[in-house]
N, C-alpha and C positions, 0 to 999 in steps of 0.2 A: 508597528503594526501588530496587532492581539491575534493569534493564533489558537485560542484555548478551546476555541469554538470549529474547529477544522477537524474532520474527522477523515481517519487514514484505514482503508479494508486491510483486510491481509491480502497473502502474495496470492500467487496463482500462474498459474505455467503453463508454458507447450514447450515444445522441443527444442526451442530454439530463445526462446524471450519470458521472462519475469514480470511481471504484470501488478498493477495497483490502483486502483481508483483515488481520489480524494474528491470527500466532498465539502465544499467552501457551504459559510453563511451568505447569505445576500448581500450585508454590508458587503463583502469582499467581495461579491460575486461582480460585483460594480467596476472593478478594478481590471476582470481578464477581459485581455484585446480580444473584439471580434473579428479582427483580421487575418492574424497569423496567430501559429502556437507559439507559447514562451520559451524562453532561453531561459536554464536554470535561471539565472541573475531574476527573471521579470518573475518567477513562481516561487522566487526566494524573498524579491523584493513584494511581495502583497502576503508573506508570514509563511507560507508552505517549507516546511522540513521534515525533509531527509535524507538520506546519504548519499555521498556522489553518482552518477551514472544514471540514474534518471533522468527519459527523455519524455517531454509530454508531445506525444503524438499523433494526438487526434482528438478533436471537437465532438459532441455532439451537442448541436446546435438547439434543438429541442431542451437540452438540461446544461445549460451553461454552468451551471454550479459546479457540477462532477466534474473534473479535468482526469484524461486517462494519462497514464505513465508506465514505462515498460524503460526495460535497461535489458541488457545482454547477459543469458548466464554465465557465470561464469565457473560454475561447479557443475560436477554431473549432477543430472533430474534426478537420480538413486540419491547421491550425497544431501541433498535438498530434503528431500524426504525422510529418509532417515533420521534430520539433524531435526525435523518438525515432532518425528515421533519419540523423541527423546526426550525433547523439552514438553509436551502432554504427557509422559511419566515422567518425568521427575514432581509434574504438579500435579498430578494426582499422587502421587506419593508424598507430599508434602500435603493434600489434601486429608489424607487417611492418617496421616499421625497427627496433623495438630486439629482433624475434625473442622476444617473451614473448606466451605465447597461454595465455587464460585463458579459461574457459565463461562466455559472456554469455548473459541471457534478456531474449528482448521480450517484452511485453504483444502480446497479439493486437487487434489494430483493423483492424473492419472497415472500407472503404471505401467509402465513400457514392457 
């Protein structure tokens, strides 16, 4: 199953849960049950990756394409953040010495 075409949001949080959209092609979009959410295996088996702990848990019916996905934190929301603003400097500072600037996106996280 071809994957190259599935596009993955960044994270996104509350207090409690980790959060992620994908959104399938149509080919593939042909493939998720309208009756129940998948089980890793059925969102692994139509090309969706990525790392364990992801549950898709919730439809919406209108955009069958989007499947939503959330897993459990398991670091503090500070640690989370922090470790997002580290990795935007270091590539902006690897943007400023080698002079290659590319559009980055953060996740929005509120602060507690």
């Amino acid at each position: 199953m071809g994957s190259k075409n599935i596009y993955y949001s960044d994270y996104y949080y509350d207090e409690e849960f980790e959060y992620r959209h994908v959104i399938l092609p149509k080919d593939i979009t042909k493939l998720v049950p309208k009756s129940h959410l998948m089980t890793e295996k059925e969102w692994r088996g139509i090309g969706v990756q990525q790392s364990q702990g992801w549950v898709h848990y919730m439809m919406h019916e209108p955009e069958p394409h989007i499947l939503l996905f959330k897993r459990a934190i398991t670091k503090p929301l500070q640690t989370l953040q922090d470790n997002k603003q580290k990795k935007v400097k270091r590539l902006l500072s690897y943007q400023l010495e080698t002079k290659t600037f590319v559009n980055i996106s953060c996740a929005n996280i509120n602060e507690q």
